[in-house]
N, CA, C and O atoms as CSV, one atom per row, in Angstrom:
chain,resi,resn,atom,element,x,y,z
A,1,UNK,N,N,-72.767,-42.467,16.370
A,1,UNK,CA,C,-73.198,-41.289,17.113
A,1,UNK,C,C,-71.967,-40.498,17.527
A,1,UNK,O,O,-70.965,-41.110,17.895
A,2,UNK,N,N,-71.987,-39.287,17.489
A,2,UNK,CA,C,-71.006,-38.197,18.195
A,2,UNK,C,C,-70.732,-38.140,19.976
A,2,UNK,O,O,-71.544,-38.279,20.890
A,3,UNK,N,N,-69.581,-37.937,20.001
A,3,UNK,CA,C,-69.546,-37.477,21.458
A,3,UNK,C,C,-69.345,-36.254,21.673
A,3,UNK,O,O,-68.413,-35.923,20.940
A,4,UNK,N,N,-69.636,-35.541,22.166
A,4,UNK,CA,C,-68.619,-33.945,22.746
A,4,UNK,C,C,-68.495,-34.383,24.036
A,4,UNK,O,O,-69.273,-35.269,24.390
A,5,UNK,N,N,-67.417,-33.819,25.088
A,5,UNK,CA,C,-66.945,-33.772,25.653
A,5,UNK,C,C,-65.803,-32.383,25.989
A,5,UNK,O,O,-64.813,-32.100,25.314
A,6,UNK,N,N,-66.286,-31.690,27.188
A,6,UNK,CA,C,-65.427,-30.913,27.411
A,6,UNK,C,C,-64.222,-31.293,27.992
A,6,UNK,O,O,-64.038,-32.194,28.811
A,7,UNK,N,N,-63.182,-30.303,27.352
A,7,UNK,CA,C,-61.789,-30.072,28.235
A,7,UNK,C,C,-61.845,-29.462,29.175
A,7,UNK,O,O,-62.744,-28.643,29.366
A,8,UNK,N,N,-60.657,-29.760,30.221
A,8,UNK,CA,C,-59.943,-28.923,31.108
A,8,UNK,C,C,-59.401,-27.455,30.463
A,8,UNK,O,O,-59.096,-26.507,31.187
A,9,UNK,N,N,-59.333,-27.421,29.069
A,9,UNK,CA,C,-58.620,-26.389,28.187
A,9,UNK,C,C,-60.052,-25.832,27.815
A,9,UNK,O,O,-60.126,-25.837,26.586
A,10,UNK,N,N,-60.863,-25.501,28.205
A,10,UNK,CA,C,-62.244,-25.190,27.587
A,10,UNK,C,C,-62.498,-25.390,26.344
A,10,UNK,O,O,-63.170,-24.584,25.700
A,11,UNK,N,N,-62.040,-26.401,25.864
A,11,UNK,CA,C,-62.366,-26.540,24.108
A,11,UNK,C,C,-63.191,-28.230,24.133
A,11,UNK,O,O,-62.822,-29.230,24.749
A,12,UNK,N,N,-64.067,-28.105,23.474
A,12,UNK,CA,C,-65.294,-28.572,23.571
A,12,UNK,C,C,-64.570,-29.738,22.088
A,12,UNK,O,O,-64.275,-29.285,20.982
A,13,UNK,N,N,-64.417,-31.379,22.528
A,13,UNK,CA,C,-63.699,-32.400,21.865
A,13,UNK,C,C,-64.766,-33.543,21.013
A,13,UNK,O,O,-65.066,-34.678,21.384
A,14,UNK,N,N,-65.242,-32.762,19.663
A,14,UNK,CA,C,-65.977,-33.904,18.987
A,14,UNK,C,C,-65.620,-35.044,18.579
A,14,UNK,O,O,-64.506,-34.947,18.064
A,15,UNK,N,N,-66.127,-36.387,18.544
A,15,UNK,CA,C,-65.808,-37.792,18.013
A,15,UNK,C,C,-66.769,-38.558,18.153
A,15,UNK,O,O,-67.723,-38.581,18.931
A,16,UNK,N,N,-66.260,-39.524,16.885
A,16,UNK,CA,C,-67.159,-40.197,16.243
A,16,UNK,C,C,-68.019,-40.389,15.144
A,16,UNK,O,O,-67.417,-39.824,14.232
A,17,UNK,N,N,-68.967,-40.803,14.724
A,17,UNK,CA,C,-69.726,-40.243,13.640
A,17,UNK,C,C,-71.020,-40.027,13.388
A,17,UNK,O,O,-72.056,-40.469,13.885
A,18,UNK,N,N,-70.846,-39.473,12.760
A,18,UNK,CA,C,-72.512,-38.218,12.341
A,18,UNK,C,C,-73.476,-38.947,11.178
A,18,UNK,O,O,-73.676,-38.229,10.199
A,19,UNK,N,N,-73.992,-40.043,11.154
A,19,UNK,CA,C,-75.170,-40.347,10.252
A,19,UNK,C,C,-76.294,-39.291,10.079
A,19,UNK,O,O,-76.620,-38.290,10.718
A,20,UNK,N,N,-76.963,-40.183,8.469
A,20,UNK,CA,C,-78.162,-39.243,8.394
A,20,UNK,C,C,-79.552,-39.345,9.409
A,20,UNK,O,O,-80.344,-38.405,9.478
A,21,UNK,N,N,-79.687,-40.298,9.989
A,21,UNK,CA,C,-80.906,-40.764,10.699
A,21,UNK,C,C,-79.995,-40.139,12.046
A,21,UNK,O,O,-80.727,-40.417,12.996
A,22,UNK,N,N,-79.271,-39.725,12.378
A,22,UNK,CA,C,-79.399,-39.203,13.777
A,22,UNK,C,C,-78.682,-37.880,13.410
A,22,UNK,O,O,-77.543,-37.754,13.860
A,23,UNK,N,N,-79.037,-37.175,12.880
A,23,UNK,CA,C,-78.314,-36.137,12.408
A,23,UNK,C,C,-79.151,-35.079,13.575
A,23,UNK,O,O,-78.661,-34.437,14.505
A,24,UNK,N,N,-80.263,-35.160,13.224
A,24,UNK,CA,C,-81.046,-34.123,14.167
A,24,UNK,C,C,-80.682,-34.371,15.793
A,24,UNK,O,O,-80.539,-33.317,16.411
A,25,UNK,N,N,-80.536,-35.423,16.464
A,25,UNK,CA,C,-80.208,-35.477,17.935
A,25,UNK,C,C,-78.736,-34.985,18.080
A,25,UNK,O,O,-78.426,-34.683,19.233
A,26,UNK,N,N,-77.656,-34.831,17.013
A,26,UNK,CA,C,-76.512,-34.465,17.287
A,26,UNK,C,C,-76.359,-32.621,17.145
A,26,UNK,O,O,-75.577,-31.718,17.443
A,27,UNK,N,N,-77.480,-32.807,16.585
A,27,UNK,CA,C,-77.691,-31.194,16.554
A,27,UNK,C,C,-78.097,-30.561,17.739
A,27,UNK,O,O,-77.703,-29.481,18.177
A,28,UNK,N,N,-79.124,-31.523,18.332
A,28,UNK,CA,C,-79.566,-31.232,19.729
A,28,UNK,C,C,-78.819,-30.776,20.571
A,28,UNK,O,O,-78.839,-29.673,21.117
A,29,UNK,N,N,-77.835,-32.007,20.746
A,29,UNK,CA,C,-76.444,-31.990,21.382
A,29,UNK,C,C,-75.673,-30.987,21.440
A,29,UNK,O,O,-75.370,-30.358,22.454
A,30,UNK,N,N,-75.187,-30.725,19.908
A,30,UNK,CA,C,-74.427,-29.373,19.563
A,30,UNK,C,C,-74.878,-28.368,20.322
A,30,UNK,O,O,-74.213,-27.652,21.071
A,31,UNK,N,N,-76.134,-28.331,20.088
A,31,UNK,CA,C,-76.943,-27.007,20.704
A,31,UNK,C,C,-76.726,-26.751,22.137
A,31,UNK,O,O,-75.893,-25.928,22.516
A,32,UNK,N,N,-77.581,-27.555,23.075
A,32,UNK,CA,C,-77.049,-27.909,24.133
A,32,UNK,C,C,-75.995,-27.821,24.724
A,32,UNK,O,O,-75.979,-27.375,25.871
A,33,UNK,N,N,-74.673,-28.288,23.987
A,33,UNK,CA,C,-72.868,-27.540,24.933
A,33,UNK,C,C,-73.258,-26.491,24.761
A,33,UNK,O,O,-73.669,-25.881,25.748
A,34,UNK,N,N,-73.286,-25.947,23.652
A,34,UNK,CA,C,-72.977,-24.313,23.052
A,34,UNK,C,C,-73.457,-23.630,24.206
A,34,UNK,O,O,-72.671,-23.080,24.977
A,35,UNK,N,N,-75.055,-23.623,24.434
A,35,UNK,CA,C,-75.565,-23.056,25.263
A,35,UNK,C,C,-74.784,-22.675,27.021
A,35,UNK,O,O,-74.516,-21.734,27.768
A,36,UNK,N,N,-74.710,-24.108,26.925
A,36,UNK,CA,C,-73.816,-24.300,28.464
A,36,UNK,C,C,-72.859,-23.505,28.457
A,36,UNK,O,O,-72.693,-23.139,29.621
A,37,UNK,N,N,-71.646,-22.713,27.343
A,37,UNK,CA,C,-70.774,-22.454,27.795
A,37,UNK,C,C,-70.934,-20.846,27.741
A,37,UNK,O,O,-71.703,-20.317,26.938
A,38,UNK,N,N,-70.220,-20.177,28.573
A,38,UNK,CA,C,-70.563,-18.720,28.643
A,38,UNK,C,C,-69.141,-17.815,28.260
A,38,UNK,O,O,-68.413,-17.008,28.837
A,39,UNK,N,N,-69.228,-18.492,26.879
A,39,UNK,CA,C,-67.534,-17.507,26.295
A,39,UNK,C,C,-68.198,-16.687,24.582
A,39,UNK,O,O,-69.055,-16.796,23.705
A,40,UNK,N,N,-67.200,-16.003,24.968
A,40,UNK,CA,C,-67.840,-15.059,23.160
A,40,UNK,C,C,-67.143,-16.215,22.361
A,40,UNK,O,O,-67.851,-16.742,21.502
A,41,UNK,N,N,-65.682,-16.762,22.529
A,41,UNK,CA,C,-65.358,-17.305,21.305
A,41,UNK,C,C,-65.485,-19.448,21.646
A,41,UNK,O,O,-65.062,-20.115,22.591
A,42,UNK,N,N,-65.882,-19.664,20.985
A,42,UNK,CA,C,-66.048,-21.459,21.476
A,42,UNK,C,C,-64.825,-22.291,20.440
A,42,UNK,O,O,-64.545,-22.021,19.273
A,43,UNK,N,N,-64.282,-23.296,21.264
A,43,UNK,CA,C,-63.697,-23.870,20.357
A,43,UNK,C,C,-64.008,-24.962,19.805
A,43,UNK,O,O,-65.094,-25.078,20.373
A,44,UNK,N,N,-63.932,-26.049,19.027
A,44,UNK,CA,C,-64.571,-27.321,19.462
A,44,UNK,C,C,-63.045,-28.299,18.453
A,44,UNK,O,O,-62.917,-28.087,17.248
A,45,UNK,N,N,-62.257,-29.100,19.063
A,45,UNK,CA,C,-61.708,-29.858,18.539
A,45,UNK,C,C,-62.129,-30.696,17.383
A,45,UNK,O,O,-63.076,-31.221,17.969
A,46,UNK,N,N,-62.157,-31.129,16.421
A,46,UNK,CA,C,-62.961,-31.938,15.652
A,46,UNK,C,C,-61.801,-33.163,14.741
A,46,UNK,O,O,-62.070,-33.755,13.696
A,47,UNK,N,N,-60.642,-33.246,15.470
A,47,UNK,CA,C,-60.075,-34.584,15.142
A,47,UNK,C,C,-60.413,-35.914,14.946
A,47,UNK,O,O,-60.073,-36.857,14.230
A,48,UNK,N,N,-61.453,-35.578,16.117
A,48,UNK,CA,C,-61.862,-37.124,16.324
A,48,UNK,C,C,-63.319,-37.659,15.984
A,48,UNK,O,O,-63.905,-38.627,16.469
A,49,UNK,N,N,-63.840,-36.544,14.785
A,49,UNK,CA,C,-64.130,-37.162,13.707
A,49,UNK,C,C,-64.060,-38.590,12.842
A,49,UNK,O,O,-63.020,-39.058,12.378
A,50,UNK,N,N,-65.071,-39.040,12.752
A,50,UNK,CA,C,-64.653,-40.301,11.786
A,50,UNK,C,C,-64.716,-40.359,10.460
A,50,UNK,O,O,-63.958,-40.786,9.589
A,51,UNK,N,N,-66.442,-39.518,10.474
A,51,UNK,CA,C,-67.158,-39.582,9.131
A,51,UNK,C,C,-66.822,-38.721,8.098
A,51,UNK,O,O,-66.073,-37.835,8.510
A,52,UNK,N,N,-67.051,-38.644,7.059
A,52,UNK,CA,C,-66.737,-37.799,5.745
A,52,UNK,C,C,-67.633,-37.987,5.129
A,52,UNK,O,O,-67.600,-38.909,4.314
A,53,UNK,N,N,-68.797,-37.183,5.275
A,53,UNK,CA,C,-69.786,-37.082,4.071
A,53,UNK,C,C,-70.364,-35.288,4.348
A,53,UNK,O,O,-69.764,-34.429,4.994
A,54,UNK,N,N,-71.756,-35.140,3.582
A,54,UNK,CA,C,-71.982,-33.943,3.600
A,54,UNK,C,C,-72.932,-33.909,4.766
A,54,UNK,O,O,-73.193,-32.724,4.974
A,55,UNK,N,N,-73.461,-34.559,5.481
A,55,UNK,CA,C,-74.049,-34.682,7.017
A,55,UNK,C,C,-73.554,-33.998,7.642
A,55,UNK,O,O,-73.977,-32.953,8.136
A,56,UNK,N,N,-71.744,-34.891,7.790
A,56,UNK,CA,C,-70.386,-34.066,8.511
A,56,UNK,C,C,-70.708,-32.954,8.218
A,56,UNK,O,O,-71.444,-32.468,9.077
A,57,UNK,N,N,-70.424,-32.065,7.086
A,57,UNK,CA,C,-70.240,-30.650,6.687
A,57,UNK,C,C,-71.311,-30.038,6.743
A,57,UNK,O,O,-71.220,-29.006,6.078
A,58,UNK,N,N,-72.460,-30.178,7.289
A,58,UNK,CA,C,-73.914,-29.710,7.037
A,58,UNK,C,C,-73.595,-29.269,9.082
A,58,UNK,O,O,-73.395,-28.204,9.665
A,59,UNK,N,N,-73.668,-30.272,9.413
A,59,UNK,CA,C,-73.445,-30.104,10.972
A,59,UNK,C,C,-72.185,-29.419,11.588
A,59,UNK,O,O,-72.506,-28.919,12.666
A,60,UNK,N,N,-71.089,-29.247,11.345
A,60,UNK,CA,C,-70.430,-28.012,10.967
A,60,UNK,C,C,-71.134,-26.919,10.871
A,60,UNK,O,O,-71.674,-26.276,11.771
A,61,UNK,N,N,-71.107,-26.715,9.658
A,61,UNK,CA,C,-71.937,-25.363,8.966
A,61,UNK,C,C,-73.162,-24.956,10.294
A,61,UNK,O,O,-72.965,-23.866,10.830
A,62,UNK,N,N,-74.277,-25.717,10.769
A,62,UNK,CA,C,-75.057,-25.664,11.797
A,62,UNK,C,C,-74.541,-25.123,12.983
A,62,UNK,O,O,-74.939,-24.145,13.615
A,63,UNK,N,N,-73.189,-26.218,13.305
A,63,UNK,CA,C,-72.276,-25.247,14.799
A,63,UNK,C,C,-72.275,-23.832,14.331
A,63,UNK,O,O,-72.981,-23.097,15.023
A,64,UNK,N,N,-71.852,-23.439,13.641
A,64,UNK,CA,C,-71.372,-22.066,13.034
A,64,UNK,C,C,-72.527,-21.524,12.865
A,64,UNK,O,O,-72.042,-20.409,13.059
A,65,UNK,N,N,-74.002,-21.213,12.616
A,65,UNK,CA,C,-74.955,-20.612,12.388
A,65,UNK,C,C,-75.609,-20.675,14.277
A,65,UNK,O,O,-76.254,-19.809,14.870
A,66,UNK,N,N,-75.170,-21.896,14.738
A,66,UNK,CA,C,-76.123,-21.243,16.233
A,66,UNK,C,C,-75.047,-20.007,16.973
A,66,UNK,O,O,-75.277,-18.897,17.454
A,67,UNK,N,N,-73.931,-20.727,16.808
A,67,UNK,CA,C,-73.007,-19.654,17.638
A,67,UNK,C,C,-72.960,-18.004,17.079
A,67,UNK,O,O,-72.603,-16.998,17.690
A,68,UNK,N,N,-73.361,-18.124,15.970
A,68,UNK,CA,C,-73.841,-16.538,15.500
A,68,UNK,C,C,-75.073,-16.037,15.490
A,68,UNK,O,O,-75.304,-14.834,15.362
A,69,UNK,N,N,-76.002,-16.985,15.634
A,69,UNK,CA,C,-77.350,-16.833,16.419
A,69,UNK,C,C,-77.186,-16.097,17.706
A,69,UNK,O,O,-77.756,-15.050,18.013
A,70,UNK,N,N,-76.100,-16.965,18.614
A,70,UNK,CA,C,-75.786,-16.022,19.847
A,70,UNK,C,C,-74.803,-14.989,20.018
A,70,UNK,O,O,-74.318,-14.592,21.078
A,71,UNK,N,N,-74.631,-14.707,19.167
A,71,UNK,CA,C,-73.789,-13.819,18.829
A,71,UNK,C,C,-72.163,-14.119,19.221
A,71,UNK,O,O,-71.486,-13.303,19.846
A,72,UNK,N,N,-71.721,-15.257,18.808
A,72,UNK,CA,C,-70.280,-15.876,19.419
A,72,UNK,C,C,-69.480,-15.954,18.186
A,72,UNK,O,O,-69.997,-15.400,17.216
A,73,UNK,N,N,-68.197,-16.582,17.979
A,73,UNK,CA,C,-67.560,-16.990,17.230
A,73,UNK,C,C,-67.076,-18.557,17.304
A,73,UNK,O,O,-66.405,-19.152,18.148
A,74,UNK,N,N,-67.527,-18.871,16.403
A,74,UNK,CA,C,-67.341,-21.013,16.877
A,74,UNK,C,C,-65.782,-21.049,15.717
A,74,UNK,O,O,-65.734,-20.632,14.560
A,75,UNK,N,N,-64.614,-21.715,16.559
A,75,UNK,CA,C,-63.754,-22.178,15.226
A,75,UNK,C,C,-63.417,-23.579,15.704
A,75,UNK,O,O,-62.964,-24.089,16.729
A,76,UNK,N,N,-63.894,-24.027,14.358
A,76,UNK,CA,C,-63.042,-25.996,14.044
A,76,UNK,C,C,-61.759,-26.225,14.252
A,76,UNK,O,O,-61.043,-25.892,13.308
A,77,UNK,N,N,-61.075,-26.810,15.428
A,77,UNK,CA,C,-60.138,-26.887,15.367
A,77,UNK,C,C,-59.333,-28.674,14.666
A,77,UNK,O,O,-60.079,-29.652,14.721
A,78,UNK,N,N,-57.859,-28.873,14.076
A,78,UNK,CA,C,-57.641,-29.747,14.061
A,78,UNK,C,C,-59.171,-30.661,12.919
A,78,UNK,O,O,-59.851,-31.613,13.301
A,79,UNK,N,N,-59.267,-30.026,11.716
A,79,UNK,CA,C,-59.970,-30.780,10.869
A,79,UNK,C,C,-59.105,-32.239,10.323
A,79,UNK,O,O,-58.062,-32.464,9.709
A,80,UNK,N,N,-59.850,-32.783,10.740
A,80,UNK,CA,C,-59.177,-34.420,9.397
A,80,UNK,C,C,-59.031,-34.110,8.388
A,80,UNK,O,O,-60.007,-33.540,7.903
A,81,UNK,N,N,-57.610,-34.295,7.335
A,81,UNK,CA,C,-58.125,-34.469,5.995
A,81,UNK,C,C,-58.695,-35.129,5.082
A,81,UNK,O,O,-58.217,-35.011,3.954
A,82,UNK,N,N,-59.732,-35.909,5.248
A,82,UNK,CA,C,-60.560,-36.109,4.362
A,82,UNK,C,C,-61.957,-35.387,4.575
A,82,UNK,O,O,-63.017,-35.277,3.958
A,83,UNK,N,N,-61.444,-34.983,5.683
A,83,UNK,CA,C,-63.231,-33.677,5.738
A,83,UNK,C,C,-62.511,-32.195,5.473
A,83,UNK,O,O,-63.235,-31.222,5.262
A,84,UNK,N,N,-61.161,-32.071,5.490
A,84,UNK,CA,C,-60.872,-30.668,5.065
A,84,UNK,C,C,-60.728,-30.970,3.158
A,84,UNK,O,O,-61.195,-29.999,2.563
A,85,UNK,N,N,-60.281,-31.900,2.344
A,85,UNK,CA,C,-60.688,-32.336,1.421
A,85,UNK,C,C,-62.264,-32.280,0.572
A,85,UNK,O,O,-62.450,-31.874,-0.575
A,86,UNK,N,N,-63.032,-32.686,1.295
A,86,UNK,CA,C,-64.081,-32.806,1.088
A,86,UNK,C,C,-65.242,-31.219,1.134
A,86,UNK,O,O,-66.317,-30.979,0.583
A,87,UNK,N,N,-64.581,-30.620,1.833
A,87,UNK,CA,C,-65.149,-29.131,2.482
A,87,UNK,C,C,-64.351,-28.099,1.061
A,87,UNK,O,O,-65.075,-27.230,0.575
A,88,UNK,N,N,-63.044,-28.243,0.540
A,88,UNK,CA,C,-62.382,-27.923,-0.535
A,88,UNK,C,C,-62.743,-28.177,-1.734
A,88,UNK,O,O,-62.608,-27.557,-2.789
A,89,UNK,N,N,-63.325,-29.381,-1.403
A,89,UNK,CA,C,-63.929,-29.672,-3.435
A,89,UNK,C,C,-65.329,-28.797,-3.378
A,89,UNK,O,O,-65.731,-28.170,-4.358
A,90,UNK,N,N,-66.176,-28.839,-1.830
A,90,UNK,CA,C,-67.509,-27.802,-1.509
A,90,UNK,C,C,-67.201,-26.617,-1.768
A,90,UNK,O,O,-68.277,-26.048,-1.954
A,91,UNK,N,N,-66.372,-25.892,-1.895
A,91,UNK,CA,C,-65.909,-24.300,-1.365
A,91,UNK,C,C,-66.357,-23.759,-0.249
A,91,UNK,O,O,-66.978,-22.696,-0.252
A,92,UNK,N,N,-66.085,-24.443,0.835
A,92,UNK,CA,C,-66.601,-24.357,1.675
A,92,UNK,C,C,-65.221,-24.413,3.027
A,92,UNK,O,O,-65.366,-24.386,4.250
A,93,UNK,N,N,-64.113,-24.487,2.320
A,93,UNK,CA,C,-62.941,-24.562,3.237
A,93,UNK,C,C,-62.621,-23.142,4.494
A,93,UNK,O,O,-62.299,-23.087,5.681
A,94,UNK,N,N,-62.824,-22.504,3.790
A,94,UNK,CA,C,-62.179,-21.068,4.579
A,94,UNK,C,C,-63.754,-20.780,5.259
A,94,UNK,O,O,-63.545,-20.023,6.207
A,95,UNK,N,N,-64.840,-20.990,5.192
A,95,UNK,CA,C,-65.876,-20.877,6.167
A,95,UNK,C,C,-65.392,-21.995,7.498
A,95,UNK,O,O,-65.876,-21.536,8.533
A,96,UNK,N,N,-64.940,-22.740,7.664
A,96,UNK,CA,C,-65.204,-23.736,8.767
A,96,UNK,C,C,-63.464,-23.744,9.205
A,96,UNK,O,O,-63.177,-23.952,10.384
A,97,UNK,N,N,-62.433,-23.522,8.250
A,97,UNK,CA,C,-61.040,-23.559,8.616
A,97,UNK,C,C,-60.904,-22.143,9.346
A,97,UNK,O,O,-60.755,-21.258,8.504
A,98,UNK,N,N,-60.911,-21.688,10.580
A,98,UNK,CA,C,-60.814,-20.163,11.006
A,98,UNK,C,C,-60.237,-20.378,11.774
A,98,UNK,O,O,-60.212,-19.275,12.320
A,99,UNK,N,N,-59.458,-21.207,12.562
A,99,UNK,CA,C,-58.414,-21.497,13.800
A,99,UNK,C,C,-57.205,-22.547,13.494
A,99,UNK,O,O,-56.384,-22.815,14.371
């Protein structure tokens, strides 16, 4: 399962990992900070990441579609490389690499 956790630095610190059977409650989650915070641009650390599959990159992609739902800008900060790897063989690097 994922954690978020906010900073003192307002940047919002993901870890852990993202399976397919709980994919939807981490979305919940996602949803849920986002909401809470009241900035145009959000950050969210994502070092502390574990997983590397397309779950990972699907839930990503999801951060990035609610925060433009609300009209914000979400950027990934600090990707792992084996999920910035993995997002590169997708073509999918320069959508989620923006900070």
């Amino acid at each position: 399962m994922i954690s978020l956790a906010s900073g003192a630095d307002s940047i919002l610190y993901l870890s852990g990992t993202i399976e397919h059977f709980e994919a939807a409650q981490c979305k919940q989650s996602l949803s849920q900070h986002l909401s809470e915070i009241n900035e145009d641009n959000l950050h969210i650390d994502i070092s502390g990441l574990q997983s590397v599959s397309s779950v990972t990159l699907a839930f990503l992609l999801f951060g990035l579609r609610e925060a433009k739902l609300s009209s914000r800008q979400l950027y990934y900060k600090n990707m792992p490389p084996a999920l910035f790897n993995m997002a590169r063989v997708s073509g999918i690097e320069s959508i989620l690499i923006t900070d």
